[in-house]
MARTORDREN-880011 format. One record per residue (C-alpha): residue number from 1; residue in three letters; z, x, y. Coordinates in steps of 0.05 Angstrom, whole numbers, plus 5000, padded with zeros to 4 digits. Each point is the difference from the previous one (the first is absolute). Layout:
{NUM, "ALA", {Z, X, Y}};
...
//
This chain:
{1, "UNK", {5555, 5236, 4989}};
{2, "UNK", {4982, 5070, 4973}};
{3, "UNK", {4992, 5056, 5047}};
{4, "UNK", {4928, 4999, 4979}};
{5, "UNK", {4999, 4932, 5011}};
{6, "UNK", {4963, 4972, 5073}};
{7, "UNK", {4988, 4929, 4971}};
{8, "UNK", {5051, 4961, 4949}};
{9, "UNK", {4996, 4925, 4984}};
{10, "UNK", {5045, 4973, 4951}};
{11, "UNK", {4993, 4930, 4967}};
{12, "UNK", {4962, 4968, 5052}};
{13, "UNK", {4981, 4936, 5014}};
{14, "UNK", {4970, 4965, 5058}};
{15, "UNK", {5005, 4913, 5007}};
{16, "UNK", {4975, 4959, 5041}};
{17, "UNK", {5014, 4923, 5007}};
{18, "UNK", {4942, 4962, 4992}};
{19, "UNK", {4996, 4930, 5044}};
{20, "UNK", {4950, 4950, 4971}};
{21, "UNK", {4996, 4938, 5052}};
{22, "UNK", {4953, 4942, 4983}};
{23, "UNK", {4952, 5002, 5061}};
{24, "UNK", {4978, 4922, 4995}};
{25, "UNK", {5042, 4961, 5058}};
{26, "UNK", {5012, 4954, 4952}};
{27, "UNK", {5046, 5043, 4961}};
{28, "UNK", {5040, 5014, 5070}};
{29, "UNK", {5060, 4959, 4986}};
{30, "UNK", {5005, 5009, 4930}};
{31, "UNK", {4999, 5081, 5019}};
{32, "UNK", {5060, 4984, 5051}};
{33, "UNK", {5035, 4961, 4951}};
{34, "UNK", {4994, 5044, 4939}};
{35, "UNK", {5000, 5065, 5040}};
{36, "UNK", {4957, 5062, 4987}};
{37, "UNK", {4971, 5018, 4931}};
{38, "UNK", {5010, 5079, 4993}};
{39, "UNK", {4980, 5053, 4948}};
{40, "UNK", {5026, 5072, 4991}};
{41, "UNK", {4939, 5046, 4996}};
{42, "UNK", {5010, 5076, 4984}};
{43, "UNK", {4952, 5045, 5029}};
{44, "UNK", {5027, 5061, 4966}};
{45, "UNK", {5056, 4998, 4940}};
{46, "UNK", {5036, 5051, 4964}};
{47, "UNK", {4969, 5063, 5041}};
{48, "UNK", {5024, 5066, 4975}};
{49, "UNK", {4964, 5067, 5036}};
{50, "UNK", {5025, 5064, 5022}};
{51, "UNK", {4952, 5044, 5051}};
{52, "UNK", {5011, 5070, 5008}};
{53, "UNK", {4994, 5033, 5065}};
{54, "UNK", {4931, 5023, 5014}};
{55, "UNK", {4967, 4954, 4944}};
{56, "UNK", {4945, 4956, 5021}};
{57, "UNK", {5009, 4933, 4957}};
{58, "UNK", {4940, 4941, 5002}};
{59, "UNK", {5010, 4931, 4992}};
{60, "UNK", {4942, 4963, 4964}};
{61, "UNK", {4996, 4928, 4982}};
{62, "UNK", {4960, 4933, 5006}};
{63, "UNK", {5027, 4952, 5062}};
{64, "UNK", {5055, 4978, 4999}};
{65, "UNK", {5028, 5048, 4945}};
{66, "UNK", {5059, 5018, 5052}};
{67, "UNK", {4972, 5065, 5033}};
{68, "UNK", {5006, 4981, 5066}};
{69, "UNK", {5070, 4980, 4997}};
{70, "UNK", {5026, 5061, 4958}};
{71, "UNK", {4977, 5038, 5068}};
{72, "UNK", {5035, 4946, 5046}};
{73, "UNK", {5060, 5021, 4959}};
{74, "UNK", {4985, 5072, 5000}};
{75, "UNK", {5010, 4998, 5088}};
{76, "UNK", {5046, 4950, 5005}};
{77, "UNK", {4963, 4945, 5021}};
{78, "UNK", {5029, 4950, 4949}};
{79, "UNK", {5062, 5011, 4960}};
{80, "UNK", {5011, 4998, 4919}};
{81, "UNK", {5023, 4937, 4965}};
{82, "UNK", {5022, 5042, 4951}};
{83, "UNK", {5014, 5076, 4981}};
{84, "UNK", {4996, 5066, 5044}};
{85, "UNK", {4950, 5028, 5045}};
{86, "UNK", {5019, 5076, 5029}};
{87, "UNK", {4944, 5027, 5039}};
{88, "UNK", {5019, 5074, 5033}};
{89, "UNK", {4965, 5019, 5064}};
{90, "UNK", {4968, 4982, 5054}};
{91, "UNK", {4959, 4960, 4984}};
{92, "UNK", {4928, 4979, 5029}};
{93, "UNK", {4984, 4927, 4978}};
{94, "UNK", {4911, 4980, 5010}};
{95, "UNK", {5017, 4932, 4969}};
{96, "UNK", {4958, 4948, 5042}};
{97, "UNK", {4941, 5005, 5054}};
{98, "UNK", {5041, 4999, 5065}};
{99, "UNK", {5061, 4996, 4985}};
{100, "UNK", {5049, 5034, 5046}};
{101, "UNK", {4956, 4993, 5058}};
{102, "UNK", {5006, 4960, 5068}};
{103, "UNK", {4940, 4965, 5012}};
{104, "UNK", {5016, 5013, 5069}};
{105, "UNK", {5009, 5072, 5008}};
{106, "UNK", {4948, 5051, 4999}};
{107, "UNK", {4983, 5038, 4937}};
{108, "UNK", {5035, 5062, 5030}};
{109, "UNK", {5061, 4958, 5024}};
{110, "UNK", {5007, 4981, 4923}};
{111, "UNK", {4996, 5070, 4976}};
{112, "UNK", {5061, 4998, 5034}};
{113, "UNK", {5033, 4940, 4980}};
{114, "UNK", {4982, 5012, 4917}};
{115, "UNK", {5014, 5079, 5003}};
{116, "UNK", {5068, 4991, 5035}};
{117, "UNK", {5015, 4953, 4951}};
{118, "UNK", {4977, 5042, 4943}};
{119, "UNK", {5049, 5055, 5025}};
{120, "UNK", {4969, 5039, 5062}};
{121, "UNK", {5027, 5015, 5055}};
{122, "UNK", {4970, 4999, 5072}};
{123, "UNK", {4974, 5077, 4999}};
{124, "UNK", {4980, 4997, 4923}};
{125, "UNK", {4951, 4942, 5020}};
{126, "UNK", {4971, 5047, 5059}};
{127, "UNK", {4986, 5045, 4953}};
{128, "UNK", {4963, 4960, 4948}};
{129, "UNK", {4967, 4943, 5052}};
{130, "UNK", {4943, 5039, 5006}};
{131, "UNK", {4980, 5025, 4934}};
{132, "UNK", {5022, 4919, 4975}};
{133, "UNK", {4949, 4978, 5050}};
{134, "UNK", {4939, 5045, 4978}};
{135, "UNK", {5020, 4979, 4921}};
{136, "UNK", {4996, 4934, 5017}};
{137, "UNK", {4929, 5008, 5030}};
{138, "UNK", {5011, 4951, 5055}};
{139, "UNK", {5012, 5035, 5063}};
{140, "UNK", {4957, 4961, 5035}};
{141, "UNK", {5042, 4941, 4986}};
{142, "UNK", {5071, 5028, 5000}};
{143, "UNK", {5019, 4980, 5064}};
{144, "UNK", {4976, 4927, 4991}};
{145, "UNK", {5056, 4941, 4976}};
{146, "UNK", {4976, 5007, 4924}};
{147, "UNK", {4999, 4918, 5000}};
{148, "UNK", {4939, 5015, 5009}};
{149, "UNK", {4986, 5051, 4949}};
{150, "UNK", {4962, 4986, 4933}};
{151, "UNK", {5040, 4996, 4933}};
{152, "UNK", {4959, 5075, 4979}};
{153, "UNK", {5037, 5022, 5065}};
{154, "UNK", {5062, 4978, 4981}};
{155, "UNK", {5002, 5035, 4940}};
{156, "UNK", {4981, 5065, 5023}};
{157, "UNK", {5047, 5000, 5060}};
{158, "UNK", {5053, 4983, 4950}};
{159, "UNK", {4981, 5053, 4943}};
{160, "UNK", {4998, 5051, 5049}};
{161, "UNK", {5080, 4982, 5034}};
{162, "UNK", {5007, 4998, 4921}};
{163, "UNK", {4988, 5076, 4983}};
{164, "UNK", {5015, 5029, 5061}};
{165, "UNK", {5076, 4982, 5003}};
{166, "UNK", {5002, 5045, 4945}};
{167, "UNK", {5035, 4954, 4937}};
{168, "UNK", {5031, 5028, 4946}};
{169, "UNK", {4976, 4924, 4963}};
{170, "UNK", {4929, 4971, 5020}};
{171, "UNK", {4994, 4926, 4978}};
{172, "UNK", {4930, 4970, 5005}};
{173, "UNK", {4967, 4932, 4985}};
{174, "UNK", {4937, 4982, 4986}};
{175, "UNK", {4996, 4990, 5076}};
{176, "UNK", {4956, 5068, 4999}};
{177, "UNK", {4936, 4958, 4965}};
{178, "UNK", {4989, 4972, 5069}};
{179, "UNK", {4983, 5063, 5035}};
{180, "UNK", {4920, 5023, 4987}};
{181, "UNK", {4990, 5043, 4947}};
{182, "UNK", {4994, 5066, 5032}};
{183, "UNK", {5079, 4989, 5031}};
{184, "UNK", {5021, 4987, 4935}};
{185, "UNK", {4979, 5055, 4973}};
{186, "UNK", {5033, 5046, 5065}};
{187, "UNK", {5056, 4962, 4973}};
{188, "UNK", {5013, 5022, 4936}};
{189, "UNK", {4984, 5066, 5024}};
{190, "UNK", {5052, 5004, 5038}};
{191, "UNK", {5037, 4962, 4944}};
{192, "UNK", {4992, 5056, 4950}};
{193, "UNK", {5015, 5058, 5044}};
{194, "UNK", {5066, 4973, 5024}};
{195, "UNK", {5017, 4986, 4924}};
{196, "UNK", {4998, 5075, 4993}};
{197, "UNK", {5050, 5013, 5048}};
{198, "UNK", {5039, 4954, 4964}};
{199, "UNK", {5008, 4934, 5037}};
{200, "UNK", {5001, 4942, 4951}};
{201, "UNK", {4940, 4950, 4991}};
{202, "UNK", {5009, 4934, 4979}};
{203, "UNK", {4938, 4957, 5012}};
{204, "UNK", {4965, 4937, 4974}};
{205, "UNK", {4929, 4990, 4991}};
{206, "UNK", {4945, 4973, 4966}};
{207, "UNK", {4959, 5057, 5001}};
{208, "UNK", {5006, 5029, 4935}};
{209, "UNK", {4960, 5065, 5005}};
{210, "UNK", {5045, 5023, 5065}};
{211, "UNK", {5058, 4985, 4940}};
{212, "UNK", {4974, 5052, 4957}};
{213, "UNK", {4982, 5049, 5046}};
{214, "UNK", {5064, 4998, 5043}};
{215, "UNK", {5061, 4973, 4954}};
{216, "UNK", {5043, 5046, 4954}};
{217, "UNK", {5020, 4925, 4971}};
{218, "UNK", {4988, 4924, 5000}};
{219, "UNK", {5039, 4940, 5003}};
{220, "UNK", {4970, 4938, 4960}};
{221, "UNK", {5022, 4934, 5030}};
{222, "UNK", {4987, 4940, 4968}};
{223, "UNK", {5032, 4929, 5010}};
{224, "UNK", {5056, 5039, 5038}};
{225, "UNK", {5003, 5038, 4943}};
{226, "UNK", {4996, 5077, 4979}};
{227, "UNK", {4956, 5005, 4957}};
{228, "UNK", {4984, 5070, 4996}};
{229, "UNK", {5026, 5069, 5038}};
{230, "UNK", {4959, 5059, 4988}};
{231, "UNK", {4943, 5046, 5005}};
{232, "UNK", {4946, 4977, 5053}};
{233, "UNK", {4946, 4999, 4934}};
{234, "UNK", {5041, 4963, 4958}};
{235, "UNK", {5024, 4944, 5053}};
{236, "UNK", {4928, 4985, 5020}};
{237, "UNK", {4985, 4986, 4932}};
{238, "UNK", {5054, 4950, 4991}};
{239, "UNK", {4993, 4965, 5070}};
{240, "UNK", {4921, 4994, 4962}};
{241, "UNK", {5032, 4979, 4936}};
{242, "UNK", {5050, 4938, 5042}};
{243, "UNK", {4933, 4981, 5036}};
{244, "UNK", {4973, 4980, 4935}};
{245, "UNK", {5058, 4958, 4978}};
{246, "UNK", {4980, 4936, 5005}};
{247, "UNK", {5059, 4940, 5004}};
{248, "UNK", {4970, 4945, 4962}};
{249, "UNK", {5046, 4936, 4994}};
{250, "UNK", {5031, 4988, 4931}};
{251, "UNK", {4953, 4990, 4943}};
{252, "UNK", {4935, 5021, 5031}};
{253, "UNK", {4960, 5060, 4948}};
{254, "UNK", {4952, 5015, 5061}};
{255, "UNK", {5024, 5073, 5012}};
{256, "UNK", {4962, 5010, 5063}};
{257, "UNK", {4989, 4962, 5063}};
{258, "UNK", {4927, 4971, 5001}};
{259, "UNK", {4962, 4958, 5054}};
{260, "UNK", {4969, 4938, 4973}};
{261, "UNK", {4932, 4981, 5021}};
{262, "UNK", {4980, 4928, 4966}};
{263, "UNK", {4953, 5029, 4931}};
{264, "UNK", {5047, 5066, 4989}};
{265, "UNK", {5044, 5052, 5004}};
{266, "UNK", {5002, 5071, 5007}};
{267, "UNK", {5053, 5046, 4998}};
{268, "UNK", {5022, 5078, 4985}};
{269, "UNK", {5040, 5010, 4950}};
{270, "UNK", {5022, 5070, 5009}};
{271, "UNK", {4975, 5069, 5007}};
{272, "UNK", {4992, 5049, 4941}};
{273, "UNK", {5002, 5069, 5004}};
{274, "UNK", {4998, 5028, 4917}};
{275, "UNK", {5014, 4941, 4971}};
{276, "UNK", {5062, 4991, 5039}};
{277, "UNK", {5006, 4941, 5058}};
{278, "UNK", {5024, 5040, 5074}};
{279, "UNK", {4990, 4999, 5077}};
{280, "UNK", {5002, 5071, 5006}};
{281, "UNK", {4928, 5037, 4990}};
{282, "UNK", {4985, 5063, 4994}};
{283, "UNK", {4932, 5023, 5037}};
{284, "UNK", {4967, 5038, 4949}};
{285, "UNK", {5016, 4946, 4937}};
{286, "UNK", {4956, 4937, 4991}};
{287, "UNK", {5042, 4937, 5004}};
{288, "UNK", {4976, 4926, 4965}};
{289, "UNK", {5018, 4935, 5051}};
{290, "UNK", {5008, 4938, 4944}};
{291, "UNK", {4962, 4940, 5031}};
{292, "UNK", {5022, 4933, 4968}};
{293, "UNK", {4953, 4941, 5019}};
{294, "UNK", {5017, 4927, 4975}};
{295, "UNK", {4956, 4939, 5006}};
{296, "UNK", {5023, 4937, 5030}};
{297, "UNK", {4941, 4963, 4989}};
{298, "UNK", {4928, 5018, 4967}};
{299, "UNK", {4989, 5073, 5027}};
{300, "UNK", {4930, 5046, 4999}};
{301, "UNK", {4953, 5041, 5036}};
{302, "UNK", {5065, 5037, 5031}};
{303, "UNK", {5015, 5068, 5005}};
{304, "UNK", {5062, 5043, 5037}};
{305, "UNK", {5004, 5055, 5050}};
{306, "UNK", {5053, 5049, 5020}};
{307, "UNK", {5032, 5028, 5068}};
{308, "UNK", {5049, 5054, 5027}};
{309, "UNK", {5026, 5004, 5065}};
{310, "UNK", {5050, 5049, 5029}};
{311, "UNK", {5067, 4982, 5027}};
{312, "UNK", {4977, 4993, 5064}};
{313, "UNK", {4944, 4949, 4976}};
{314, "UNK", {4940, 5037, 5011}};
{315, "UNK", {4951, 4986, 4937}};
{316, "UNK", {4996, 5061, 4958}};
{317, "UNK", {4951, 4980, 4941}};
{318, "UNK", {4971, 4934, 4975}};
{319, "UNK", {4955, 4984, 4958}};
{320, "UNK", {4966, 4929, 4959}};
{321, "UNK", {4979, 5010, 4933}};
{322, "UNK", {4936, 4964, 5005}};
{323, "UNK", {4966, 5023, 4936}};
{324, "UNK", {5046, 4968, 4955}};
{325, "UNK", {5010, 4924, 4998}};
{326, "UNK", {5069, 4980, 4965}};
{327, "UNK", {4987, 4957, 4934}};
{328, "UNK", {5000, 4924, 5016}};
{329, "UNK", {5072, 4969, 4998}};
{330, "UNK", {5026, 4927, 4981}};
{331, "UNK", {5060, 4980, 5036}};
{332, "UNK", {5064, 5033, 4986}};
{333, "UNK", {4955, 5057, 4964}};
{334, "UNK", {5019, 5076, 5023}};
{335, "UNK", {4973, 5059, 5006}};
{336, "UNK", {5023, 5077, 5012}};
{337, "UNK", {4965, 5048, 5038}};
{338, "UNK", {5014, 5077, 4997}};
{339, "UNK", {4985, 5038, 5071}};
{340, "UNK", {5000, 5081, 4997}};
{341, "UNK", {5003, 5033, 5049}};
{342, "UNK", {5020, 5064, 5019}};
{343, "UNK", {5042, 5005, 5058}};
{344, "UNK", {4970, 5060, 5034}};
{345, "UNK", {5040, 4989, 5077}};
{346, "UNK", {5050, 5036, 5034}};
{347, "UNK", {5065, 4996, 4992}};
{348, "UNK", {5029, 4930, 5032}};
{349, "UNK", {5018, 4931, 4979}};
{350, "UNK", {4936, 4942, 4989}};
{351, "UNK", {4992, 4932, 4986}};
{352, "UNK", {4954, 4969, 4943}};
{353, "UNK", {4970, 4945, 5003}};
{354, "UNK", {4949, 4951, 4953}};
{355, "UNK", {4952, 4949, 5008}};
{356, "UNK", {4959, 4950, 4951}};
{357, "UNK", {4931, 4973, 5030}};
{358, "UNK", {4946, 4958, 4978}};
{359, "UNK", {4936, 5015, 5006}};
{360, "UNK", {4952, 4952, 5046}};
{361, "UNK", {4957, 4952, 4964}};
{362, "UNK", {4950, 5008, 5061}};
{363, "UNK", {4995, 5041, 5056}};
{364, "UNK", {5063, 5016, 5033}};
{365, "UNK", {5061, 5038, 4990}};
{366, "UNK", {5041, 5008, 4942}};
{367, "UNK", {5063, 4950, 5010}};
{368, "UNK", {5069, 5023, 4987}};
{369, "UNK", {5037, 4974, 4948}};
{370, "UNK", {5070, 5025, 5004}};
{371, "UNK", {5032, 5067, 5024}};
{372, "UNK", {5059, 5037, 4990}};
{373, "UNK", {5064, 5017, 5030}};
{374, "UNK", {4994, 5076, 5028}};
{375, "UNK", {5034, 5048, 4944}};
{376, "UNK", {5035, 5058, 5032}};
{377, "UNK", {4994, 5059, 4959}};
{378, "UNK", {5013, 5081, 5029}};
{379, "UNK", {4953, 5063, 4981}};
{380, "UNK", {5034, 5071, 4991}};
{381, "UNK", {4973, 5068, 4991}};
{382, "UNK", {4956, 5012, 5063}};
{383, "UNK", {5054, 5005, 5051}};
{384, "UNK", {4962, 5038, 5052}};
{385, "UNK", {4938, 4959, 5004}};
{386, "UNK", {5007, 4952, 5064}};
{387, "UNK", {4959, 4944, 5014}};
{388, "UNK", {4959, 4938, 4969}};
{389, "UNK", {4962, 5041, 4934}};
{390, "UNK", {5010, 5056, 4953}};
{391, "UNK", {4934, 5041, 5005}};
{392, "UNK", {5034, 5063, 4954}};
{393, "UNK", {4977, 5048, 5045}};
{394, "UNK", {4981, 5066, 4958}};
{395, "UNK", {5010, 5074, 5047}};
{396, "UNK", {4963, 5056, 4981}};
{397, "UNK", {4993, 5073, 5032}};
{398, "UNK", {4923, 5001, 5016}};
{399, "UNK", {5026, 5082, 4989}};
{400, "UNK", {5044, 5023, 4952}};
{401, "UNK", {5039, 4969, 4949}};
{402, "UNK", {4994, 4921, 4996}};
{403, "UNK", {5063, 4969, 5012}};
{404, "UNK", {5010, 4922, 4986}};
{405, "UNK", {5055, 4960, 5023}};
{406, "UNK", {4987, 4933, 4964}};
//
């Protein structure tokens, strides 16, 4: 490891044995005879990554992409199959929602317990109990057994043992998502300003705007594999880019995953931004969403509809297009449908999503035809606008020179 260096894994891989046990009693005897069937699955292979001290490092990637146990790794929770992993420090492990703690003691009786074993002694935890407590925000519930505490309380009882040990390495799971949203963002805070006095951040989440905004660089898992290290931009792109690869078995040309409703299909066939298929938008260019609807039987009187939603899955725009009806279809007929849009939102990662109706023949409600999957795509270029909608805001002196900052 390089004096730079605070994190160093080399060639690793993680295995676990897989048991598969037929659960019918039936099978009992022919399990005993035959013994166990077992499969070697690697959550993480072939792991190369060097952290320098004071770098704050994400780790992005869908479930079960081998996040989770990179950071299990990372503390020394679990130990490499294969390769090297150095880690230089002390080092401050959030990994899991409880963890650590005796569901018997009190919350300040396991300030205790995790900071002593974290490093502190006696008179260092005097020192810090108090200004751990008021962190935390539960004082009013520190000196109750925490088997009684709430999951939210957990995690902020840990976080704030966490930081206040004073790491030179901070590891952190997702576990954070589970506190409310304003402790999360006292979180990362406190996150960033302990980055500058160089303590090193390693931390998985699915939160891919905290990514950009806190990360110098990103780790790309996927399958247990790295698939990309790099800048925070760049990362969130690909992670966008692996979302959209769909694993179709041998032989099938359908390039996208599609939900079949009975008289048709609907599906998205990719973004456009000039002319060129991406997930990565910028907010002032228009973009084109490629609609492809097929016929399974006799189709007409339909039309489609789009929707966005944010990460967190609060609807950000939809809308039907109800003044054009799609051209009649036989079966196996097809159709393509170009959407623009222009993807005027702050900066942040959303999900697209399409839907074919048909149009009552009485009175009633239009009945949906097929839908679908969501299509996660991310939006650059208007970093400092927070929340749902992009209004472009336009300042002007009322004296003086006019000044815009659009």
């Amino acid at each position: 490891m390089s004096d730079s260096s605070a994190i160093r894994l080399a060639g690793v891989g993680k295995r676990y044995t897989k048991y598969e046990d037929a659960p019918a009693l039936v099978n009992t005897t022919r399990q005993l005879l035959r013994g166990h069937r077992r499969s070697q699955l690697w959550a993480l292979r072939g792991i190369d990554l060097d952290v320098a001290a004071g770098e704050c490092l994400g780790v992005i990637g869908r479930n079960g992409s081998g996040k989770s146990t990179l950071l299990q790794l990372l503390c020394g929770v679990t130990a490499p199959s294969e390769g090297r992993v150095r880690v230089r420090g002390r080092v401050a492990p959030l990994i899991s929602v409880g963890v650590g703690f005796h569901p018997e003691l009190t919350g300040r009786e396991n300030i205790y317990v995790n900071a002593a074993i974290l490093g502190l002694r006696r008179q260092e935890i005097d020192n810090k109990v108090d200004e751990i407590v008021d962190f935390a925000g539960i004082a009013d519930f520190i000196d109750t057994p925490v088997k009684f505490y709430s999951s939210g309380m957990f995690v902020r009882l840990g976080f704030s043992v966490a930081i206040q040990v004073e790491p030179e390495v901070l590891l952190v799971d997702e576990v954070l998502a589970v506190g409310d949203l304003a402790f999360q963002m006292k979180c990362f805070e406190r996150m960033r300003a302990i980055r500058e006095q160089g303590v090193t951040i390693a931390f998985v989440t699915h939160n891919l705007t905290i990514v950009r905004n806190l990360c110098d660089r990103v780790v790309v898992l996927d399958h247990g594999n790295k698939a990309f290290d790099g800048a925070p931009d760049a990362a969130v792109t690909r992670f966008h880019e692996l979302l959209a690869e769909v694993r179709e078995p041998e032989g099938s040309d359908i390039g996208w995953a599609v939900h079949k409703a009975g008289v048709a299909t609907i599906e998205v066939e990719g973004l456009y931004a000039d002319g060129a298929r991406t997930q990565s938008l910028r907010a002032d260019n228009s973009v084109v969403a490629r609609l492809v609807v097929r016929a399974l039987a006799d189709l007409r009187d339909a039309y489609v509809g789009v929707a966005v939603h944010a990460a967190d899955g609060t609807l950000v725009y939809s809308e039907p297009d109800l003044a054009t009806t799609l051209p009649a279809l036989t079966t196996n007929g097809t159709l393509t449908i170009d959407v623009r849009m222009q993807p005027t939102l702050p900066t942040g990662t959303y999900a697209l999503s399409a839907g074919l109706y048909q149009r009552p023949t009485g009175p009633g409600k239009a009945i949906q035809l097929a839908v679908t999957p969501a299509l996660s795509f991310h939006v650059v270029g208007r970093p400092m606008v927070q929340g749902t909608a992009d209004l472009g805001a336009n300042f002007q002196l009322v004296d003086g020179q006019s000044t815009s900052v659009r």
